[in-house]
C-alpha positions as CSV (number, residue, x, y, z in Angstrom):
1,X,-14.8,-5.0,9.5
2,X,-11.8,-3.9,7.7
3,X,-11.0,-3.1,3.8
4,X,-7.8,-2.4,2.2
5,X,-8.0,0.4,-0.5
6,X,-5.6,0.9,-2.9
7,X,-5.9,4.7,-4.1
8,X,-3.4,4.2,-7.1
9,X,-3.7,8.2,-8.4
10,X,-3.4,9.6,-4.8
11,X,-0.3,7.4,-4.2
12,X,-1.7,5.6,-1.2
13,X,-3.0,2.3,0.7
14,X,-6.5,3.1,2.7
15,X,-7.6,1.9,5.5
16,X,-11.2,1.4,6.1
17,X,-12.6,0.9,9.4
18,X,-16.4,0.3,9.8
19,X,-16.7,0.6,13.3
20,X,-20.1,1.0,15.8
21,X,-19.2,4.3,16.4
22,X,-19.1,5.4,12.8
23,X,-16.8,4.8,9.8
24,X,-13.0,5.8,9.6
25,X,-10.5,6.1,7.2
26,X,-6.3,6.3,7.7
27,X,-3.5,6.1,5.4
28,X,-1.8,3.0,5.9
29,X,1.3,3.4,3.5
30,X,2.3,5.8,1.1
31,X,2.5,9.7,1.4
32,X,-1.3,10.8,0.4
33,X,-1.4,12.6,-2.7
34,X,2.6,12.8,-3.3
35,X,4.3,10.3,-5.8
36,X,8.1,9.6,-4.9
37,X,10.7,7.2,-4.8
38,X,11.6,6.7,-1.5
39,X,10.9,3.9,0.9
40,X,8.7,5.9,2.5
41,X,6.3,6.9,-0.7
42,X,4.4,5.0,-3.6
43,X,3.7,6.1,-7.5
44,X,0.7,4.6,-8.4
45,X,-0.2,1.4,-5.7
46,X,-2.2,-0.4,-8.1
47,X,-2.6,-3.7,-6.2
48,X,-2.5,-4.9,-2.6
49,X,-2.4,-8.1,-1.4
50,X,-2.7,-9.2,3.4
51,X,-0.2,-11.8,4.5
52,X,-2.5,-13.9,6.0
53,X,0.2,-15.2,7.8
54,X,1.1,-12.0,9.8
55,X,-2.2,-10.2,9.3
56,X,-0.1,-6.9,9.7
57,X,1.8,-6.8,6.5
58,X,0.5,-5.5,2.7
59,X,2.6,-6.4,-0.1
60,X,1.4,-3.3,-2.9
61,X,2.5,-2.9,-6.4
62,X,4.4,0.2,-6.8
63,X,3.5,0.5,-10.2
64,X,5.5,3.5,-11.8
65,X,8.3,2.2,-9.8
66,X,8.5,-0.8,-11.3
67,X,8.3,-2.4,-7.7
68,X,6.9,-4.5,-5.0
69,X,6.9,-3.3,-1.7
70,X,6.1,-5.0,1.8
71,X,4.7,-3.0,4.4
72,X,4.1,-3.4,8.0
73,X,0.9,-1.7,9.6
74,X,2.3,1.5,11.6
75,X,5.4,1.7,9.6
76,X,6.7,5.0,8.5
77,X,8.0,3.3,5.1
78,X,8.2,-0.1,3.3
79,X,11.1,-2.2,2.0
80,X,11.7,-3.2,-1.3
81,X,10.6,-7.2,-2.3
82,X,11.4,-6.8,-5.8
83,X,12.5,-4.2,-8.3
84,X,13.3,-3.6,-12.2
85,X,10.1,-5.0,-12.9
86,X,7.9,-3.2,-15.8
87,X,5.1,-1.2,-14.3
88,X,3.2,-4.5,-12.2
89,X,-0.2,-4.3,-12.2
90,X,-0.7,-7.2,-9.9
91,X,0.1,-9.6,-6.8
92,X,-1.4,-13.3,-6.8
């Protein structure tokens, strides 16, 4: 089973892995624990939402960036979906 965590105050999207051999945990996008700007970070990920189409992208809300970001599983940063919003909160 997998689960998708959004850590908004440590800047990060969590990846939870309950597996047989125990559980683990990775950081999936976002720099852990660092705020930025970049491409490559996140300030505040509020809200995620799985392309079930792909089922290996996350679209997050990059809150004090007034963004949305897509990110691919694996990828060292994300790209910009849409910007000059005011602080989202949430994807539907």
């Amino acid at each position: 089973n997998m689960l998708y965590i959004s850590d908004g105050r440590n800047n990060r999207i969590q990846q939870w892995n309950e597996g047989g051999m125990g559980n683990s945990v990775k950081t999936v996008a976002g720099q852990p624990g660092q705020a930025g700007s970049g491409i490559n970070a996140l300030a505040l990920a509020y809200d995620i939402q799985l392309d079930h189409h792909s089922n290996d992208t996350l679209f997050i809300t990059d809150t004090l960036n007034d963004r949305v970001m897509k990110w691919h599983f694996g990828a060292p940063s994300g790209e910009i979906m849409a910007s000059k919003l005011s602080q989202p909160l949430g994807i539907h």
